[in-house]
N, C-alpha and C positions, 0 to 999 in steps of 0.2 A: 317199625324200623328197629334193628336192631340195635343202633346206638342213640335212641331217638332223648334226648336230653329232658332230666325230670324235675318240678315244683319241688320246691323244698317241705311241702306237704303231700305229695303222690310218693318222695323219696320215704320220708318218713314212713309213711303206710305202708308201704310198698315190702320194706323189711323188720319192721317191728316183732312181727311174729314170727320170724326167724331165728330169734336173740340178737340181731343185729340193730347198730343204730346211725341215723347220719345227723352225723356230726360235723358243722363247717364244712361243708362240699366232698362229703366222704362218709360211706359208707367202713362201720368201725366194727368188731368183738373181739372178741377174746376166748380162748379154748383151755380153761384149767389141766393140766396133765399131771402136776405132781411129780414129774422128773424132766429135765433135760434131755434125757435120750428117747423116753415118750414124744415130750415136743418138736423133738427134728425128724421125727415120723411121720407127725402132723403136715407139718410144714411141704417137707417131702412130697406129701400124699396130694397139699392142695396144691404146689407148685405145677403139680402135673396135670392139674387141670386143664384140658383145652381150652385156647383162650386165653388165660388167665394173664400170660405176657401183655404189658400197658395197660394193664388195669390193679394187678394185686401187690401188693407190700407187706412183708411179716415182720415179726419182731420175735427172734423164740429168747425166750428168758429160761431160767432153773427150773421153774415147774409149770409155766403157760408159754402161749403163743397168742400174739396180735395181730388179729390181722386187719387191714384195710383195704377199701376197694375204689377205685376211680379210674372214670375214662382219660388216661392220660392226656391224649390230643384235642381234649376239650376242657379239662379241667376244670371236671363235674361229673356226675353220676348219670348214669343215661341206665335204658334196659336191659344192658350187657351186664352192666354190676349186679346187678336183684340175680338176675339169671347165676352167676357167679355164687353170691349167697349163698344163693339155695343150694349149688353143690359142693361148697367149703361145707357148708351146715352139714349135709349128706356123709362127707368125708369123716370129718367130729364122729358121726355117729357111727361110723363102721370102728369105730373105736373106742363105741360105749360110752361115748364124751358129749357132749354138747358146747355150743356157742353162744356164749353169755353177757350181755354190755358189761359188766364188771367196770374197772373205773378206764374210760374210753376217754378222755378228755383230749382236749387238743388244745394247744396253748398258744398264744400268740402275742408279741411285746411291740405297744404303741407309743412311739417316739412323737413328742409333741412339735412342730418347731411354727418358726417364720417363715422360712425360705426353705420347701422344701425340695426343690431339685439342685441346693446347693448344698445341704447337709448327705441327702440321699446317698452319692458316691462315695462318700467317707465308709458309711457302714455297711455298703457292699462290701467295699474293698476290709475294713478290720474283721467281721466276720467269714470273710471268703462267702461269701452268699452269692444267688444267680437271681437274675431278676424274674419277677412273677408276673407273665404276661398280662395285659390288662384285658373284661370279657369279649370286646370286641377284636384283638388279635393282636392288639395296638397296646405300646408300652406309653405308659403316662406317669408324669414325675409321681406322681403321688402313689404309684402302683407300687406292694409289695415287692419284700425279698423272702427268699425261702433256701432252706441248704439245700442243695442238690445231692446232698446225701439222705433226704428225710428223715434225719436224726434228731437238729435240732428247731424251736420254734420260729414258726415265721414272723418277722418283723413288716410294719405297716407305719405310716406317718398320717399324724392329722392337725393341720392346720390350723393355729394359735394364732386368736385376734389380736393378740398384745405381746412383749415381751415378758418374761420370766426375771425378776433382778436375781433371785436369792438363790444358792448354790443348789447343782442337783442333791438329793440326799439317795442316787442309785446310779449306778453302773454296770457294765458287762465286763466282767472278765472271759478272757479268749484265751482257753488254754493249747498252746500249740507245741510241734516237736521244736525241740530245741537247733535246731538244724534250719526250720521254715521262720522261727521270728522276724529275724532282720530282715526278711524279701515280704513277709506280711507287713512290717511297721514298713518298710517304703514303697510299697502299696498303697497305704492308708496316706501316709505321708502325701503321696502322690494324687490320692484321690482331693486333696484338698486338708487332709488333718494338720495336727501338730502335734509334736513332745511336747508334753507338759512336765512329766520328770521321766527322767533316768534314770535316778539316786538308785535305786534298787535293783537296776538291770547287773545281770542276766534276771533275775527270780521274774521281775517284770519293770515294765512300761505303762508307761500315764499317756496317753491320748486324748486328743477332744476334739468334734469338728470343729466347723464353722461357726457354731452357737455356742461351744462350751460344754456340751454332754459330752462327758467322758467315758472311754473305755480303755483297758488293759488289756498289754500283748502279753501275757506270762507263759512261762518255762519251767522245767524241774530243777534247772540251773541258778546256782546262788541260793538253795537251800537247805544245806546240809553246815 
């Protein structure tokens, strides 16, 4: 089957010997180029892959390129991605280049709470995030967010048997256009948060859900 969905150890095996790695439900490398206009050759080249649409994601930087591979509508690696692989890898080489884990990490930030389908809408809504389907199709409070731009890390919640007394010692700052803050803070507002301060607005905004984890709406504004 072409999209037949793979073990998190057939995954791994599957593309090891590629340079490729999976990583968290994705298939991950990277292609060294040593310029920017190299790299959007790269990219170019594999974008053109048959296929490649719903499964591939790049990232070109100054002198590499990123790529990742996932079956989009399954949200997971299946045989289409290996297949893929192998002719990103292909591509790399008609370039004299190869495809190399290099540092491939994927990062992901776990929010502790109580209650978590009441704090949950706050941080969709101050991140602009989209919810992360759960595996059987079905959204469940405790299921991920993710940016729908795949830029930034996905957030997850996990279930605290107690309360927390002592203040966060971390926060997210949400840096936005100066134009989207106030329709993000009444969002957030909306999804259940609150202002905690102002004092410094426009530069930013103090937020907190329901439990008191805080996060900041900031702006270029109010710092000059």
């Amino acid at each position: 089957m072409e999209h037949a969905k793979l073990s998190r150890t057939d995954a791994s095996a599957a593309v090891t010997g590629l340079g490729w790695r999976y990583v968290l439900g994705e298939f991950r490398t990277e292609v060294q180029t040593g310029s920017l206009p190299l790299a959007a050759d790269v990219a170019g080249r594999a974008a053109a892959v048959p296929g490649a649409e719903g499964h591939l994601r790049m990232d070109v930087r100054a002198d590499r390129v990123v790529f990742s591979l996932q079956t989009a509508e399954l949200a997971w690696v299946t045989t289409r991605d290996v297949e893929l692989a192998r002719q990103i890898s292909a591509v790399a080489q008609e370039f004299r280049l190869t495809t190399r884990p290099g540092r491939v990490q994927v990062i992901e930030i776990g929010i502790d709470a109580m209650d978590i389908p009441r704090i949950r809408p706050f941080w969709k809504a101050v991140l602009g995030y989209a919810d992360e389907p759960g595996r059987d199709g079905t959204l469940q409070p405790e299921d991920g967010l993710i940016d729908p731009l795949g830029q930034g890390p996905a957030v997850w919640f996990q279930q605290m048997d107690a309360p927390r007394p002592q203040r966060n010692r971390i926060h997210f700052d949400v840096s936005v256009p100066h134009d989207e803050a106030h329709q993000r803070i009444q969002d957030t507002i909306a999804a259940g948060g609150t202002v905690v301060s102002d004092a410094e607005a426009p530069a930013f905004w103090v937020l907190a859900d329901p439990e008191g984890n805080e996060a900041c709406i900031t702006s270029w504004q109010g710092r000059d």
